[in-house]
C-alpha positions as CSV (number, residue, x, y, z in Angstrom):
1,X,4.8,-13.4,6.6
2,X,2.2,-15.4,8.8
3,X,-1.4,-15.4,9.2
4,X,-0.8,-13.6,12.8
5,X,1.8,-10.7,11.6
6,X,-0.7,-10.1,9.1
7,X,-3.8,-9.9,10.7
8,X,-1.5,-7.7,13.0
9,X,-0.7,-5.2,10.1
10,X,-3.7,-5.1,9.0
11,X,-5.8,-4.1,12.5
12,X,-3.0,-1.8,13.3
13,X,-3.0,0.2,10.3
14,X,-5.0,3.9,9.8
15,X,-3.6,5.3,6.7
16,X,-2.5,3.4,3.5
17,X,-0.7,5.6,1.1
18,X,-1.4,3.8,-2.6
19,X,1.5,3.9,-5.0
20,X,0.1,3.4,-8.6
21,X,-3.7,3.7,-7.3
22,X,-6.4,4.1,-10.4
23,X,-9.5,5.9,-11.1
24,X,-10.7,3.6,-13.1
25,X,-13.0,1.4,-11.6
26,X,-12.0,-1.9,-14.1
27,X,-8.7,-1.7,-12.7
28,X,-7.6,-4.3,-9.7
29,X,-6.2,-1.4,-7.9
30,X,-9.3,0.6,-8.0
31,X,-11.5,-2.0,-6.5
32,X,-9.2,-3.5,-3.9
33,X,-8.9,0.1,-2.8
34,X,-12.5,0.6,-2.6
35,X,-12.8,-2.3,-0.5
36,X,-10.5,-1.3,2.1
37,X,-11.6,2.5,2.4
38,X,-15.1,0.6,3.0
39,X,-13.4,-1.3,5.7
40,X,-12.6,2.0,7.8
41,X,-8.7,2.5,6.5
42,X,-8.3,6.1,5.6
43,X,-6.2,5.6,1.6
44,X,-4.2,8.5,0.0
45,X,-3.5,8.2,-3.3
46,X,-0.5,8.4,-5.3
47,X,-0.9,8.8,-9.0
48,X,0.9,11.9,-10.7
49,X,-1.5,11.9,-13.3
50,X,-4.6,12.2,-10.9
51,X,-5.7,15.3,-9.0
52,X,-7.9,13.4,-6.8
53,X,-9.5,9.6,-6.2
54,X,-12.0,8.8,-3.9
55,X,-12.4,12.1,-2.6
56,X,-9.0,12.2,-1.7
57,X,-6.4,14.6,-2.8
58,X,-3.8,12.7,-5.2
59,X,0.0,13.1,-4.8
60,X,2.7,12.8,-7.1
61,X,5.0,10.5,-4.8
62,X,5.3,9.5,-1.5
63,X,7.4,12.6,0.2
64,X,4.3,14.9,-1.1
65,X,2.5,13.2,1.4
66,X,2.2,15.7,4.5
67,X,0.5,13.0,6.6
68,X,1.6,10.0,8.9
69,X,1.5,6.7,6.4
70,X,1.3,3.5,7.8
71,X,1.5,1.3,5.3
72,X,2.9,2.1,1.3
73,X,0.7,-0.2,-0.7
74,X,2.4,-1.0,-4.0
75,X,0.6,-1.1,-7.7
76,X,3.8,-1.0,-10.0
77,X,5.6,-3.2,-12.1
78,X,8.1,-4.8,-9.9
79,X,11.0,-2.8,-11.2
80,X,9.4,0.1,-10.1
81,X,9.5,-1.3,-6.7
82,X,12.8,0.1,-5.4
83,X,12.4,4.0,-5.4
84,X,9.1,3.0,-3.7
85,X,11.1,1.4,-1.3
86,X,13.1,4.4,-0.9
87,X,10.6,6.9,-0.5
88,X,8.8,4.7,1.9
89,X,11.8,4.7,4.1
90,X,12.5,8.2,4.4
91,X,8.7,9.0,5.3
92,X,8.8,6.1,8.2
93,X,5.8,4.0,7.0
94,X,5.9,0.8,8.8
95,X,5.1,-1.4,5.8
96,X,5.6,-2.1,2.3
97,X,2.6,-4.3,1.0
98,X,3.4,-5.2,-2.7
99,X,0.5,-6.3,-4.2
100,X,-0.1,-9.9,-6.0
101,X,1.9,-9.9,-8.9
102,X,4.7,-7.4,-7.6
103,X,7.8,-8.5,-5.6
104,X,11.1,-7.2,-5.8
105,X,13.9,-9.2,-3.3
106,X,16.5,-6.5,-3.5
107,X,14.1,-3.8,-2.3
108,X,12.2,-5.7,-0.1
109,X,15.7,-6.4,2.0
110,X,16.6,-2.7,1.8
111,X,13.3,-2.1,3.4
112,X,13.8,-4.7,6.0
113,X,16.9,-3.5,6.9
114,X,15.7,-0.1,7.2
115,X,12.9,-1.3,10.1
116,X,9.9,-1.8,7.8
117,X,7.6,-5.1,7.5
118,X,7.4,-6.6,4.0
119,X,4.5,-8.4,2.1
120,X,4.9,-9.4,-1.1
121,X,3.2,-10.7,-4.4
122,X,-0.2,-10.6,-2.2
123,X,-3.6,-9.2,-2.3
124,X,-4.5,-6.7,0.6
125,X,-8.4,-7.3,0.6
126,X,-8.2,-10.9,0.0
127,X,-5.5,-11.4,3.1
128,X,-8.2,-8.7,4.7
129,X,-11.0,-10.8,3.8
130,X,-9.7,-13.8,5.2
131,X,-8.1,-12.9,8.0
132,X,-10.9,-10.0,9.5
133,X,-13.8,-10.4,7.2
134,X,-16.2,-7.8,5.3
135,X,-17.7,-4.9,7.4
C-alpha cells in the first residue's frame, strides 16, 4: 500500500472494529487505540474476555458486532490472522489493517480476493500520524 491509498483509508473510515484490543493501558494495543478514538474514529472492541473498553461494549468476535465496521484492525499473533480474515469477510468491512508485527500472506490474499484492502505488519497511529497528524 502507498502513502495515498492509506491516507485514503484512513479519512474514509468511521468505525474500526479491534480484534485482540486490551484494557490494559501498558499494552501497544491499548494506547494506539486510545490514540485513534482521540482522533474522532468510533472503535469497537473485540476481546471475549472483556465486557467493556473504553466505554464501549466488548464483543466476543467479529459477527457479534451488530454495527457497520469499516475497518477490522488486527492485534493477534499472525496465525490467528485467518479466521479474522474470515469473519471480516462475511461482515463486509472494507479493510484488514494488521498491525506492526502481524502479517499473514495466505489470509491477506483471501481477503483481497474477497474485495477487501489489506495493510500489513504496520502501525495504524503512526501511518495516522504521519499521514493526517494529531488532532
Amino acid at each position: 500500500m502507498n502513502d495515498a491509498q492509506l491516507k485514503r483509508i484512513l479519512e474514509s473510515t468511521r468505525t474500526i472494529a479491534s480484534v485482540g484490543l486490551s484494557s490494559n493501558p501498558e499494552k501497544a494495543s491499548y494506547f494506539v487505540v486510545d490514540y485513534l478514538r482521540r482522533q474522532g474514529y468510533r472503535i469497537i472492541p473485540v476481546n471475549p474476555t472483556a465486557g467493556e473498553i473504553f466505554g464501549e461494549k466488548a464483543y466476543p468476535d467479529l459477527l457479534a458486532i451488530p454495527d457497520k465496521v469499516d475497518v477490522v484492525q488486527v492485534f493477534r499473533p499472525s496465525e490467528d490472522v485467518p479466521p479474522i480474515v474470515d469473519q471480516a469477510i462475511q461482515i463486509g468491512a472494507k479493510v484488514v489493517w494488521m498491525q506492526e508485527g502481524v502479517s499473514n500472506e495466505a489470509a491477506a490474499a483471501k481477503a483481497r480476493a474477497a474485495g477487501l484492502d489489506v495493510v500489513m505488519d504496520r502501525c495504524m497511529r503512526q501511518t495516522h500520524r504521519r499521514l493526517i497528524g494529531e488532532k
